[in-house]
Structure formats: structure tokens, C-alpha cells
MINU-271018 format. One record per residue: x negated, z, y negated of N, C-alpha, C in turn; residue in three letters. Coordinates in Angstrom, 1 decimal, padded with zeros to 4 digits. Each point is the difference from the previous one (the first is absolute). Example, Ala and Ser with C-alpha at 12.3 -4.5 7.8 and 13.67 -1.06 7.14 Angstrom:
BEGIN
((-013.2; 007.8; 005.7); (000.9; 000.0; -001.2); (-000.9; 000.0; -001.2); ALA)
((000.4; -000.7; -001.1); (-000.9; 000.0; -001.1); (000.8; 000.8; -001.1); SER)
***
This chain:
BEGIN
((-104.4; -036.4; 048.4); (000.9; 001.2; 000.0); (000.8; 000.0; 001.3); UNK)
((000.4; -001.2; 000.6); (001.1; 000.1; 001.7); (-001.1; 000.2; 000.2); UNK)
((-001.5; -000.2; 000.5); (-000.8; 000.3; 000.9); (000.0; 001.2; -000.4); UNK)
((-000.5; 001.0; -001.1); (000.0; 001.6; 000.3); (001.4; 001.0; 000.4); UNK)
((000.9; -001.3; -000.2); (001.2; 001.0; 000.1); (000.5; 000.0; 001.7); UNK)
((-000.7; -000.9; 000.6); (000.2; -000.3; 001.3); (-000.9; 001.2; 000.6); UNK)
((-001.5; -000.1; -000.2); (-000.9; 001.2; 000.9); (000.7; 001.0; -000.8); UNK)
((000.9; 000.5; -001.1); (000.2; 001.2; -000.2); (001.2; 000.6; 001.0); UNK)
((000.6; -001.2; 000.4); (001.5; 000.2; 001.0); (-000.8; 000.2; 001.2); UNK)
((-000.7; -000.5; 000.7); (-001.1; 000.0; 000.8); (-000.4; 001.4; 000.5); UNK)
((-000.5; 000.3; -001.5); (-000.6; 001.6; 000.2); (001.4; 001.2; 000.4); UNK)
((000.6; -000.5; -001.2); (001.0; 001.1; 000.6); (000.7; -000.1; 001.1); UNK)
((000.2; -001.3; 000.6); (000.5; 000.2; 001.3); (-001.1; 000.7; 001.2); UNK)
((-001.4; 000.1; -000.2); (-000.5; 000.4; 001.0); (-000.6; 001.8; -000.3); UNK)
((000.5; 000.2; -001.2); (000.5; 001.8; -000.7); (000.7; 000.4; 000.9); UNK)
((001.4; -000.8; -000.2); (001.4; 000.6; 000.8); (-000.3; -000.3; 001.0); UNK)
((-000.7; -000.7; 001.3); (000.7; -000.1; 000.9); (-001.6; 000.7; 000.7); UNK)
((-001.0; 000.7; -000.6); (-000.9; 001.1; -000.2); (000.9; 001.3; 000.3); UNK)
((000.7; -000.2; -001.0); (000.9; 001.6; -000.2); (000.9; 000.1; 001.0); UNK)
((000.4; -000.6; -000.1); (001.4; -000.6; 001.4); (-000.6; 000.5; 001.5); UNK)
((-001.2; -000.5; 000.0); (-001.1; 000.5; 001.0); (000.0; 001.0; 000.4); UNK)
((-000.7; 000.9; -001.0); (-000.5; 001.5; 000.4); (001.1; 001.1; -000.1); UNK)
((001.3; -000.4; -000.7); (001.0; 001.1; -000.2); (000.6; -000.6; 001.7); UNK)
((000.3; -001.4; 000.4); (000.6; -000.3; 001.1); (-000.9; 000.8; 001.2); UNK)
((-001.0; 000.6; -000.3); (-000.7; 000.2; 001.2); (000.2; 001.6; 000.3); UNK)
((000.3; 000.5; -001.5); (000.1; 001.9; -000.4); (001.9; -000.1; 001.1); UNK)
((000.7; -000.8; -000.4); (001.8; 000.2; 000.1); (000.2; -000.5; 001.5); UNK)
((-000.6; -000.5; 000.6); (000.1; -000.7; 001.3); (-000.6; 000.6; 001.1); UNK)
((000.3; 000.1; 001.1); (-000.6; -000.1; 001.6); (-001.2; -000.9; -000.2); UNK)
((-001.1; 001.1; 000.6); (-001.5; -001.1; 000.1); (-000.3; 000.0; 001.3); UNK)
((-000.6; -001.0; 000.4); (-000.5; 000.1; 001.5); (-001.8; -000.3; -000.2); UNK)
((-000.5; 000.5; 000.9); (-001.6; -000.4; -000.3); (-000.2; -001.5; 000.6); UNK)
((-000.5; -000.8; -000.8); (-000.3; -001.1; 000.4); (-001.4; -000.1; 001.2); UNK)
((-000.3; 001.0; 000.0); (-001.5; 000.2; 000.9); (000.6; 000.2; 001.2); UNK)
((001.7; 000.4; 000.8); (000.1; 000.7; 001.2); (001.6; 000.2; -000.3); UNK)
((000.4; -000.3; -001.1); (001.5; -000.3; 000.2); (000.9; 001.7; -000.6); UNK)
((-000.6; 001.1; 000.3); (000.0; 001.2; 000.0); (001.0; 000.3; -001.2); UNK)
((000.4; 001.1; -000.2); (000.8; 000.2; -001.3); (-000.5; 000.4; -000.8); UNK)
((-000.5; 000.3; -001.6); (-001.2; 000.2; -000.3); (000.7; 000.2; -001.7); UNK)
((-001.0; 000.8; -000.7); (000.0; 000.1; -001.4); (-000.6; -001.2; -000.9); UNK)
((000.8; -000.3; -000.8); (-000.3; -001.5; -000.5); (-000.9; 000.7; -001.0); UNK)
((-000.1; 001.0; -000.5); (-001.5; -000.1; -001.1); (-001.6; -000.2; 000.9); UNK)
((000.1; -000.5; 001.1); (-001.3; 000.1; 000.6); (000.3; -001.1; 000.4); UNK)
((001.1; -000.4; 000.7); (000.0; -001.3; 000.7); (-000.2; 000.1; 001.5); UNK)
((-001.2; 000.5; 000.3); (000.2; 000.1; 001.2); (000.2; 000.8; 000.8); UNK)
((000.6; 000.7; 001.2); (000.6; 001.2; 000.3); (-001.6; 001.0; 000.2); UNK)
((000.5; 001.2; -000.1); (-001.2; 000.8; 000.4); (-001.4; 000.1; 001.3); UNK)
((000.4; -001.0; 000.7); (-000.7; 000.2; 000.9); (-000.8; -001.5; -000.1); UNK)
((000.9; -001.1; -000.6); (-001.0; -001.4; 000.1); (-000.9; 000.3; -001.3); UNK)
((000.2; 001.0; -000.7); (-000.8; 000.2; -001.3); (-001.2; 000.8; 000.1); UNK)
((000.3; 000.7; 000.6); (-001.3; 001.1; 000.8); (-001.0; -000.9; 000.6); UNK)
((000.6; -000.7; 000.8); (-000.4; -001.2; 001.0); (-001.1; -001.0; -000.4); UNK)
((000.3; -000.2; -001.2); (-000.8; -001.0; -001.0); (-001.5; 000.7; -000.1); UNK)
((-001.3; -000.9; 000.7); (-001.2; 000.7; 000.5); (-000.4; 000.3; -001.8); UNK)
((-001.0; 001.2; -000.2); (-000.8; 000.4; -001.2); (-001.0; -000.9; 000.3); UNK)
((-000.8; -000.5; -001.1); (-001.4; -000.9; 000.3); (-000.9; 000.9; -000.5); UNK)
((-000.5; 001.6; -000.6); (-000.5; 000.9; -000.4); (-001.7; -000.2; 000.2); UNK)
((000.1; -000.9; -000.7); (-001.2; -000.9; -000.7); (-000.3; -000.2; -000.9); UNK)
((-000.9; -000.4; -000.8); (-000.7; 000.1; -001.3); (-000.8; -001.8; 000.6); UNK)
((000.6; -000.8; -000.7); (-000.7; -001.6; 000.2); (-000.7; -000.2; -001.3); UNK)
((-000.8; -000.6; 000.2); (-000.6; -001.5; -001.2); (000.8; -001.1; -000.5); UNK)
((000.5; 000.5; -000.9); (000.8; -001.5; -000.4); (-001.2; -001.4; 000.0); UNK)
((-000.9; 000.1; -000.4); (-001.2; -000.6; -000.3); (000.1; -001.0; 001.3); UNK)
((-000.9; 001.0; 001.2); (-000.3; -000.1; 001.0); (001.5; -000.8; 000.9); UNK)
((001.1; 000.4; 000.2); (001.4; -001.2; -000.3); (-000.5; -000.9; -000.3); UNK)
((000.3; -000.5; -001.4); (000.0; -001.2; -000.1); (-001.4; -001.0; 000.6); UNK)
((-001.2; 000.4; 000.0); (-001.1; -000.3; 000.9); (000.2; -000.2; 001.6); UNK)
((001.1; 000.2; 000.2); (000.6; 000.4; 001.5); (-001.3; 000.2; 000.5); UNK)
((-000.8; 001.7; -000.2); (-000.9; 000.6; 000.7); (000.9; 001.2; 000.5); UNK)
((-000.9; 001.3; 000.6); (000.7; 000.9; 000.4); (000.6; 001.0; -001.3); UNK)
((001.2; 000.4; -000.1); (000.1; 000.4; -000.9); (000.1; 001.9; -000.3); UNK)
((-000.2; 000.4; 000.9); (-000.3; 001.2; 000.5); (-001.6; 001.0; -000.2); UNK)
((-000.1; 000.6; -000.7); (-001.0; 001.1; 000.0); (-001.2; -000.9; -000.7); UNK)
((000.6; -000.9; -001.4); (-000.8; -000.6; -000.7); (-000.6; 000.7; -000.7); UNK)
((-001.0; 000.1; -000.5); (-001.1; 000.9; -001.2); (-000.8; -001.2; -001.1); UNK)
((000.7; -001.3; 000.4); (-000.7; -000.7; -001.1); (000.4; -000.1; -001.4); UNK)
((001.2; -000.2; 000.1); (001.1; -000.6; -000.9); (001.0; 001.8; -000.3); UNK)
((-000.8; 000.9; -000.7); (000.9; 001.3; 000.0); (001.3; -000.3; -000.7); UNK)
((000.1; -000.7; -001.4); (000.9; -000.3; -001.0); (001.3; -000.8; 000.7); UNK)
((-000.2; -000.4; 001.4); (001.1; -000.5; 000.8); (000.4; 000.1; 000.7); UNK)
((000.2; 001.9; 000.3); (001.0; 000.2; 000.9); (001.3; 000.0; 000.0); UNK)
((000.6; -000.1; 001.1); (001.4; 000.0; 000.2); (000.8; 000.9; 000.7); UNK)
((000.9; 000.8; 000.4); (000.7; 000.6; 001.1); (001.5; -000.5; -000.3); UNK)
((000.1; 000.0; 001.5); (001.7; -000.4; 000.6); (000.3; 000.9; 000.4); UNK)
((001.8; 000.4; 000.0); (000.9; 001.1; 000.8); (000.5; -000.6; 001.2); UNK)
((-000.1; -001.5; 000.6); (000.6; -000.3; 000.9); (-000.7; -001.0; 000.3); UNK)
((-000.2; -000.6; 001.4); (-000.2; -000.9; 000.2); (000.7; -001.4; -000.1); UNK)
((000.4; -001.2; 000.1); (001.9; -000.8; -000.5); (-000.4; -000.4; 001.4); UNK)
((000.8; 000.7; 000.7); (000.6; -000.6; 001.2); (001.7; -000.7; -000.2); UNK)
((001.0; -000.1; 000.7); (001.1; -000.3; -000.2); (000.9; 000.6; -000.8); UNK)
((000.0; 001.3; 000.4); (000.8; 001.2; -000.5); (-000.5; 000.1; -001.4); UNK)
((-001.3; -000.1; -000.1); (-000.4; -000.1; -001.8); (000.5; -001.4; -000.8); UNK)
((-000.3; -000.7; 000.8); (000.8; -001.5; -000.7); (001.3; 000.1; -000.4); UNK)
((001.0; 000.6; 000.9); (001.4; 000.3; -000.5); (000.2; 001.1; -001.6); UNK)
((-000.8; 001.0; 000.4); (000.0; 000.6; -001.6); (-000.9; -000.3; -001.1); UNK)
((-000.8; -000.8; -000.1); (-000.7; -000.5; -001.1); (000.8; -001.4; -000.1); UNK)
((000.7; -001.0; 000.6); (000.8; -000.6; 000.1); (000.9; 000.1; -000.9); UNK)
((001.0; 000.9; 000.3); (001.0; 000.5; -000.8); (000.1; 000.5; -001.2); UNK)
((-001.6; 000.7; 000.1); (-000.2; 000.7; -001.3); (-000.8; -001.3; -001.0); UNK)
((-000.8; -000.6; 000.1); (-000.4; -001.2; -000.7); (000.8; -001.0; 000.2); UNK)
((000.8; -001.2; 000.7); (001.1; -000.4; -000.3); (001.5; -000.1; -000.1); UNK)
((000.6; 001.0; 000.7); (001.5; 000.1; -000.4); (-000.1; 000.9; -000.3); UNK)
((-000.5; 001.0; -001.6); (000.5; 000.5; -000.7); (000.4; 001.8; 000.4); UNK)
((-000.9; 000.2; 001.3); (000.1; 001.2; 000.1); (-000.8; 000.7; -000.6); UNK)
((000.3; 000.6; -000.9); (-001.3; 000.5; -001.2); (000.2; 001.1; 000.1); UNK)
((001.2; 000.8; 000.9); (000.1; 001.4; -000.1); (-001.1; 000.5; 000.9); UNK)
((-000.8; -000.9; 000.6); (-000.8; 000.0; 001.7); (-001.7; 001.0; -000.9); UNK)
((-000.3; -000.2; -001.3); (-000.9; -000.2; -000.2); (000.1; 001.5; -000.2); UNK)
((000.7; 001.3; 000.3); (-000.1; 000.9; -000.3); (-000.6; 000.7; 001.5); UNK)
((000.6; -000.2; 001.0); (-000.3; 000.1; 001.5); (-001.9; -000.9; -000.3); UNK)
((000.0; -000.8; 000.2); (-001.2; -000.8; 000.0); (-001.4; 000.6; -000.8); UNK)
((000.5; 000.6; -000.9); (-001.1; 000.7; -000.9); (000.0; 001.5; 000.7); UNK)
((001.0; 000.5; 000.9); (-000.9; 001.4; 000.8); (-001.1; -000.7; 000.8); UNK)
((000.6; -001.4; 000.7); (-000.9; -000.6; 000.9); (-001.4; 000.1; -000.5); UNK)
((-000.1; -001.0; -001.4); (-001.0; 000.1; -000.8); (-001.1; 001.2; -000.2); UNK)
((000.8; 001.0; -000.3); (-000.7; 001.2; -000.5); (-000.5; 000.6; 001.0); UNK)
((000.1; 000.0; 001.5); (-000.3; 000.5; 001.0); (-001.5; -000.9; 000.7); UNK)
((000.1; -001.4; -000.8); (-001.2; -001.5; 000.6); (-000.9; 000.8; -000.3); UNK)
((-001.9; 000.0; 000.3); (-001.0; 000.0; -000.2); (-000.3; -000.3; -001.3); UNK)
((000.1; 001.0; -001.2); (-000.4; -000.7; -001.0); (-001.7; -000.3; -000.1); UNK)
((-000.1; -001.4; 000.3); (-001.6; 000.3; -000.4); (-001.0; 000.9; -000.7); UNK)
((000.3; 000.2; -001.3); (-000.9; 000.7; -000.8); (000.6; 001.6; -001.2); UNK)
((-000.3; 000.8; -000.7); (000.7; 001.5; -000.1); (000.8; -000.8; -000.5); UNK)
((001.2; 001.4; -000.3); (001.1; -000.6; -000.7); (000.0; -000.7; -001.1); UNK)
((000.7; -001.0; 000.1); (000.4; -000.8; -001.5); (000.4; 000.9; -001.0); UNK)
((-000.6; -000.5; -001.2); (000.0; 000.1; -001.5); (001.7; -000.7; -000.2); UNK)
((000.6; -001.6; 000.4); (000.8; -000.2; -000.6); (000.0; -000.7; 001.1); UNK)
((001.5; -000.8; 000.2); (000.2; -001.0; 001.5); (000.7; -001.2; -001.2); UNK)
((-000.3; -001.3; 000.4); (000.7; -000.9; -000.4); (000.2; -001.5; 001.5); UNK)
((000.6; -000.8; -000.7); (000.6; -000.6; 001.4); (-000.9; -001.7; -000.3); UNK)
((-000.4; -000.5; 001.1); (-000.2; -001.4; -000.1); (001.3; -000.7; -000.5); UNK)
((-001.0; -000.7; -001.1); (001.2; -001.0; -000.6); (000.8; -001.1; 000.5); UNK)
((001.3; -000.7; -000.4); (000.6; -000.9; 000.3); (-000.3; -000.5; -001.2); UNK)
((000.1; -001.5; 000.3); (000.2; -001.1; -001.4); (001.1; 000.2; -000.2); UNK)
((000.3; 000.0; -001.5); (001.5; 000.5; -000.5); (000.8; -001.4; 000.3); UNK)
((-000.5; -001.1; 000.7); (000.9; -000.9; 000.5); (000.6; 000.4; 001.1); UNK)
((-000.7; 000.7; 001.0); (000.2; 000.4; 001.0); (001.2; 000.9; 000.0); UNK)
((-000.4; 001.2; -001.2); (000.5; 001.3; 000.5); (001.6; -000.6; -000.8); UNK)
((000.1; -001.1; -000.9); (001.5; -000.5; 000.1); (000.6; -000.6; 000.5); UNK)
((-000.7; -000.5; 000.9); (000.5; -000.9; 001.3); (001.0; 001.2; 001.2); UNK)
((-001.0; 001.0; -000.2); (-000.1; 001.3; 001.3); (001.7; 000.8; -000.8); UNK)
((-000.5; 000.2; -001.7); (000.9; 000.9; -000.3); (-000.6; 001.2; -000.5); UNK)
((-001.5; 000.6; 000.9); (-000.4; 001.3; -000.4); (-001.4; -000.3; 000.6); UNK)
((-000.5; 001.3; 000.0); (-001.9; 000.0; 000.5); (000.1; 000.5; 000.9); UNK)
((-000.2; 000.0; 001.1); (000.1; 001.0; 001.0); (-001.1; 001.0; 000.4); UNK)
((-001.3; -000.7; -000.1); (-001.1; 000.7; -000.5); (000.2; 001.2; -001.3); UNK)
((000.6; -000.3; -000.6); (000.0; 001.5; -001.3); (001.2; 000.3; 000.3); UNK)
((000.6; -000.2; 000.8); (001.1; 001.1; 000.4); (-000.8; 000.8; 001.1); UNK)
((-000.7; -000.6; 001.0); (-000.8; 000.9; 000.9); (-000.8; 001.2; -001.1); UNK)
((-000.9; -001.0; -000.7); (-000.9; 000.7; -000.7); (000.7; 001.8; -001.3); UNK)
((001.1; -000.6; -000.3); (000.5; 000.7; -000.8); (000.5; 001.7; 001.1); UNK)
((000.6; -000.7; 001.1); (000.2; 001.4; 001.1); (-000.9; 000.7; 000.5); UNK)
((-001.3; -000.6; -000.2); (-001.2; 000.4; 001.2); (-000.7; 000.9; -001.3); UNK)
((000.3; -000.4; -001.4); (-000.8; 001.0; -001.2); (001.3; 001.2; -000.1); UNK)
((001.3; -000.5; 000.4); (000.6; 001.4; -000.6); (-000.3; 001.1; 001.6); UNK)
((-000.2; -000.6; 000.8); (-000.3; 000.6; 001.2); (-001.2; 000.7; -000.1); UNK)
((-001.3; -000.6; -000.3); (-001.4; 000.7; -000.1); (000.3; 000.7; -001.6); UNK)
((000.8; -000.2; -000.7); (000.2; 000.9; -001.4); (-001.5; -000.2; -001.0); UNK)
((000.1; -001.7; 000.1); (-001.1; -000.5; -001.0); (000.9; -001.1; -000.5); UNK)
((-000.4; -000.4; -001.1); (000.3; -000.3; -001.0); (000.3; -002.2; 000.6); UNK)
((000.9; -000.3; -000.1); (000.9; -001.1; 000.4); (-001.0; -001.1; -001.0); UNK)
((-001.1; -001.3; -000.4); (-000.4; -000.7; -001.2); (000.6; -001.5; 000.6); UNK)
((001.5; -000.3; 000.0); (000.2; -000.8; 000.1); (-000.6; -001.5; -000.9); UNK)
((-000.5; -001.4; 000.7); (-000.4; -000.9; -000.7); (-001.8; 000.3; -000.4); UNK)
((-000.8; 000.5; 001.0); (-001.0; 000.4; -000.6); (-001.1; -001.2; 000.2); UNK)
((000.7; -000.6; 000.7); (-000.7; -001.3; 000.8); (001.3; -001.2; -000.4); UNK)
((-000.8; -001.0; -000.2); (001.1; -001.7; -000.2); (-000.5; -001.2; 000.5); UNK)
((000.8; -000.8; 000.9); (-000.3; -001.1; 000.7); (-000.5; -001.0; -001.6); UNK)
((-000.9; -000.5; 000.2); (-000.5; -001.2; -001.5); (000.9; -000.9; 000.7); UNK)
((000.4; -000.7; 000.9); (000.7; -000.9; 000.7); (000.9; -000.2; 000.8); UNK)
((001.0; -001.0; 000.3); (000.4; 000.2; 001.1); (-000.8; -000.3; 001.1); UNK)
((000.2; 000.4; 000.9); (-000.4; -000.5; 001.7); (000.4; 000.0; 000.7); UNK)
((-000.1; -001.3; 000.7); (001.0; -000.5; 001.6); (000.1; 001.0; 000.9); UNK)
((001.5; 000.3; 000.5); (000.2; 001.0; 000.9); (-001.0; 000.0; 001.4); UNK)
((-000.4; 001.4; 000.0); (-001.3; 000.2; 000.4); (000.2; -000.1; 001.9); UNK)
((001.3; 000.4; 000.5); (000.8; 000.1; 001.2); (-000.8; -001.0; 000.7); UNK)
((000.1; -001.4; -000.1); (-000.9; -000.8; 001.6); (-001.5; -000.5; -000.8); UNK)
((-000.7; 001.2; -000.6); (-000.9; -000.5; 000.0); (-001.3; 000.7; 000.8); UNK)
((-000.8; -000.6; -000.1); (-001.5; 000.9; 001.1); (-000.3; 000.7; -001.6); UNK)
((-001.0; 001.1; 001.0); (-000.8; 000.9; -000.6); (-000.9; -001.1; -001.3); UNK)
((-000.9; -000.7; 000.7); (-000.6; -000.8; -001.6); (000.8; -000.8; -000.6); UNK)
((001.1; -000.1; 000.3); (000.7; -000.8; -000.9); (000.9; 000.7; -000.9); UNK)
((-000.2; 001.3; 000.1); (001.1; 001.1; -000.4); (-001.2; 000.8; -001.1); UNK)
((-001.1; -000.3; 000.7); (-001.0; 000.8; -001.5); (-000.2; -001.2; -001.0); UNK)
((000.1; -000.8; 000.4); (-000.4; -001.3; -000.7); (001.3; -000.3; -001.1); UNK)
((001.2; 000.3; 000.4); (001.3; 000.0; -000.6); (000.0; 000.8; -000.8); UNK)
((-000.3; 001.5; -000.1); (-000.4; 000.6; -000.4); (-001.0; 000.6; -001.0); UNK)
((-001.3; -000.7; 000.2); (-001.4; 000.2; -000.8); (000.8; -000.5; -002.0); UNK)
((-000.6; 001.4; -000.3); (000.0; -000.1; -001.8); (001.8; 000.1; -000.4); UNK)
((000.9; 000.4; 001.1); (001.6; -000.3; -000.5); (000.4; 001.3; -000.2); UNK)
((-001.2; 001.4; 000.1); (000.8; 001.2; -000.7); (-001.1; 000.4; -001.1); UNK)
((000.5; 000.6; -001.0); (-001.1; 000.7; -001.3); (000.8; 001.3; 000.1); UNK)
((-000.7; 001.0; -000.9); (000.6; 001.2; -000.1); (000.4; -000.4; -001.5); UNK)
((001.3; 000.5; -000.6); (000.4; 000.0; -001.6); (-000.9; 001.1; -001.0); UNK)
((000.3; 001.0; 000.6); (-001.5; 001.0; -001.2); (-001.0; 000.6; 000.7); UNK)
((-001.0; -000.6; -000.2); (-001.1; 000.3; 001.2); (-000.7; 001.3; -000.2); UNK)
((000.0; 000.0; -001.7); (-000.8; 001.0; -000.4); (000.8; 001.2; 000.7); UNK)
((001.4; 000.2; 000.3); (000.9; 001.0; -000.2); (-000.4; 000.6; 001.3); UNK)
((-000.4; -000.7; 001.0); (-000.2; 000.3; 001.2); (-001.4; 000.3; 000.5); UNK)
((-001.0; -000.1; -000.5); (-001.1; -000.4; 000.1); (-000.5; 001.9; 000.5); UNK)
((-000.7; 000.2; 001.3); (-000.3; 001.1; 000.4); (001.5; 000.7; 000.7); UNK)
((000.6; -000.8; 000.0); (001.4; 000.8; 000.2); (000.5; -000.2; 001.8); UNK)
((000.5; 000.9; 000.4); (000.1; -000.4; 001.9); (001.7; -000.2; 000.0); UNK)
((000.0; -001.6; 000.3); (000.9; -000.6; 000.3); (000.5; -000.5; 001.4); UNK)
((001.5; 000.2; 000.4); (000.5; -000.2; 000.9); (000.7; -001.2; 000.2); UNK)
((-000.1; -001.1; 000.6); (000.8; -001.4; -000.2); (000.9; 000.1; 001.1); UNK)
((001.5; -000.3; 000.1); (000.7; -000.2; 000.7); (000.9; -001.1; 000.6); UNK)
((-000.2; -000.7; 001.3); (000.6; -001.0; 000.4); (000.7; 000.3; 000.9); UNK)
((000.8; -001.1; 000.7); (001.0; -000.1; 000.9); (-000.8; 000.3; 001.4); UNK)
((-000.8; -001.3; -000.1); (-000.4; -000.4; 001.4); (-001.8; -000.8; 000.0); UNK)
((-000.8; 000.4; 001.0); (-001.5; 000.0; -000.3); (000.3; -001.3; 001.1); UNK)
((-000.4; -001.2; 000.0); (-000.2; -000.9; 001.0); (-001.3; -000.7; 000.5); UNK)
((-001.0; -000.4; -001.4); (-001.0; -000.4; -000.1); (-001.0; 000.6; -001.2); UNK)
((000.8; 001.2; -000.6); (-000.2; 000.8; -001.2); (-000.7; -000.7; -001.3); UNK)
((000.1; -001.7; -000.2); (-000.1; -000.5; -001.2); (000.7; 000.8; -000.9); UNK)
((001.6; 000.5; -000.1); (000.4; 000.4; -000.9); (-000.6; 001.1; -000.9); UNK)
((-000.3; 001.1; 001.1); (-000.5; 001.2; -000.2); (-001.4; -000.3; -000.7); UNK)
((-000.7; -001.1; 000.6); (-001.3; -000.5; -000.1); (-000.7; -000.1; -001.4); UNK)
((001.5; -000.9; -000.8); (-000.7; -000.3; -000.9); (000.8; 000.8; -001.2); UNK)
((001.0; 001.0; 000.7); (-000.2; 001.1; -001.4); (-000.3; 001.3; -000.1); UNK)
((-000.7; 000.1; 001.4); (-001.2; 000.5; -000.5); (-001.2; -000.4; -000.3); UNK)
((-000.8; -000.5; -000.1); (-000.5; -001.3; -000.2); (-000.1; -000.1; -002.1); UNK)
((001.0; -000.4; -000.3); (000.4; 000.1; -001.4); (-000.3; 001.5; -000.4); UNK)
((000.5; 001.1; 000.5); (000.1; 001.4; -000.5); (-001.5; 000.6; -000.3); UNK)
((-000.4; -000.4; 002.0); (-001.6; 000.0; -000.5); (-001.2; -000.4; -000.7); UNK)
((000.8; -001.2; -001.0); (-001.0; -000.9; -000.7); (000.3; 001.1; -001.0); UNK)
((001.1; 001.0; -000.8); (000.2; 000.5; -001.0); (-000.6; 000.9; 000.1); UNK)
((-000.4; 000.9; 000.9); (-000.4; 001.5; 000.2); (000.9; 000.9; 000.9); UNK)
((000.8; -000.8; 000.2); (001.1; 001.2; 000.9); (-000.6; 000.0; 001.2); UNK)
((000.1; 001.4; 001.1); (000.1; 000.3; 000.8); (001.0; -000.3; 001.0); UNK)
((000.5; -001.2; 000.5); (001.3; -000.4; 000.9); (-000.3; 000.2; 001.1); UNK)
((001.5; 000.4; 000.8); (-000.1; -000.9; 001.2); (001.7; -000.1; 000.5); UNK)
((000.3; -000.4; 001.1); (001.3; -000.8; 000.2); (000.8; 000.4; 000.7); UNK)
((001.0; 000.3; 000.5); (000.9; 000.5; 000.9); (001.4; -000.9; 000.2); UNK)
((000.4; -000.1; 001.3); (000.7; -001.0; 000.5); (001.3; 000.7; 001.0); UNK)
((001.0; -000.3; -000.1); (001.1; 000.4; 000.9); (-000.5; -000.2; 001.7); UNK)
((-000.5; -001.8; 000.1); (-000.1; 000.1; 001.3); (-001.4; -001.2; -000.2); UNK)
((-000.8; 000.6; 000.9); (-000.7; -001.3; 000.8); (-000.1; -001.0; 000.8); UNK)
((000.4; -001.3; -000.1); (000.1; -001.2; 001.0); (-001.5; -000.4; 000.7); UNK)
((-000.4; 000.5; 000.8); (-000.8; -000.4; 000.9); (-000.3; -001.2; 000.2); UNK)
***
């Protein structure tokens, strides 16, 4: 019981000082951390380092990623495309930064025009849902940042939000210093779909933060495709 009552003080201290965050950012002087500039804190970065931030207006292989082949103008692997709104240069690192670890979650509203604007690979989505966190994770984090993307980018395209449609079976080692096959390998058999039949024929949209080696994306689509769904994946930014 002190152990749950401890991660419960835990959690709420990183609620409040979440909240504390994003209202301190609405009440205060912002400056753009990309150029110093004076700037509107629901974007974060001032208007011109945001513009600035290159489009990657491409359609990849997640597949083809994790294979580290070319991942560009693949025709093998159809069920695994992907598109990004940005490339992660610096200026992207600061707002996916902020918006996945200190708690700027107001970011995810700006980030999903980004989204809506990326290459969607294939016609419009039937229904968008987000790459999952292990619910260890997402209480460690506080929130999903993935289905906060995912939830803006469906009220934006005006399709229908299926939060949880996909579930890590596992945890797995944070994926950050790992290589491409060690990141599918970390990955292989760690997402299922929950109701397969529900989706089955259905054109789904998966939503992540950030495409690096596209295991994430890889293997849920991957899972969706084993059920009958039509997926493919869309990413804030691509790390080269």
C-alpha cells in the first residue's frame, strides 16, 4: 500500500506540474527557443522558425526502413506506407520535445494541421488511431502523445478518432540508441490489434510522433495487415 501510495503522489505531482506547464506558458512572455524571437506559446516556436522547419512530402516504406534499403517509391511492401509533415531537423526536436516530454500537449493541436497537410499515403482514412504506448510507459509519461496527435488529426480530417485499436503485448526497451535491426527485432510480435474482426477490410490511419527506423510504424502495420485492414502510417517528423 506505501508503494502505491507513493507512485500515486508521483503521478500527481507530474499532473500538476504538467498543468503548471501549459497554463505558465498561455500567462507569460514566450520567447522562441529556435532564435530567441517573441513568439506565441501555443506553437512554441515563433512564426518564422516554424515555417522554417523543412516538409519531407514523401510517402516511405516503413518496411523498407527498417531493412535500411531505399525507402522511397517502394511498390513491394504496399501495406507499409508511411508519410511525414516535417523532416526533425533542430527546430523539430524542440517541438516534439516539448510536446512528448514536458507536458506540452496543447502542441498537438498545431501539429495535427502539420499532419493533415503530410502525404497521406493511401485514400482517405476510414478511422485514424495512434501507435500504442505500454501503459507502463504512458504512466511514467502521464499521457499518450501518439493519441493526442491521433485524436487532432481525426477531428481535423472529420473521421472518426478509434482510440486503443492496436496494444503493445509487451514492454520494450526504449527504442532511442538503438540501430534499425535492433529496433525491429525489439519490436517483432510486441503489437496485436484488440478486435480484428472489427477492422478487417477497413482503411486505417496509424499515428506517431516521430518515423526514425519505422519499426514502430512497421509492426503495426504489420499486425493490422495480418487482420484485413488496409493501413498505413503517418508521422510528425522524419529523422533521417
Amino acid at each position: 500500500m506505501r508503494r502505491a501510495g507513493r507512485a500515486l503522489a508521483r503521478g500527481l505531482r507530474r499532473a500538476a506540474a504538467s498543468c503548471f506547464g501549459n497554463l505558465a506558458a498561455f500567462a507569460l512572455p514566450s520567447r522562441c527557443p529556435g532564435c530567441g524571437a517573441p513568439t506565441a506559446p501555443e506553437r512554441l516556436l515563433c512564426p518564422r522558425c516554424w515555417v522554417a522547419v523543412p516538409g519531407a512530402g514523401l510517402v516511405l516504406c516503413a518496411r523498407c526502413l527498417g531493412l535500411e534499403r531505399e525507402p522511397v517509391g517502394c511498390a513491394r511492401h504496399p501495406g507499409f506506407r508511411v508519410g511525414a509533415a516535417w523532416v526533425y531537423d533542430e527546430r523539430a526536436a524542440l517541438v516534439i520535445g516539448a510536446f512528448k516530454y514536458a507536458g506540452r500537449t496543447d502542441l498537438a493541436a498545431p501539429l495535427a494541421v502539420e499532419l493533415a497537410r503530410a502525404p497521406l499515403p493511401d485514400a482517405r482514412p476510414e478511422l485514424v488511431t495512434e501507435a500504442p504506448l505500454h501503459p507502463a510507459r504512458r504512466r511514467e509519461r502521464g499521457y499518450d502523445q501518439a493519441a493526442l496527435l491521433a485524436d487532432a488529426l481525426a477531428a481535423r480530417l472529420g473521421v472518426p478518432f478509434l482510440p486503443g485499436a492496436l496494444e503493445r503485448t509487451r514492454a520494450t526497451p526504449a527504442q532511442a540508441r538503438l540501430g534499425a535491426r535492433r529496433r525491429r527485432a525489439n519490436l517483432a510480435g510486441a503489437m496485436r490489434v484488440r478486435r480484428p474482426q472489427s477492422l478487417k477490410g477497413r482503411r486505417v490511419l496509424v499515428v506517431d510522433d516521430v518515423i526514425t527506423t519505422g519499426a514502430t510504424l512497421e509492426a503495426c502495420l504489420g499486425a493490422l495487415e495480418a487482420c484485413g485492414a488496409s493501413a498505413a502510417g503517418v508521422a510528425v517528423a522524419w529523422a533521417q
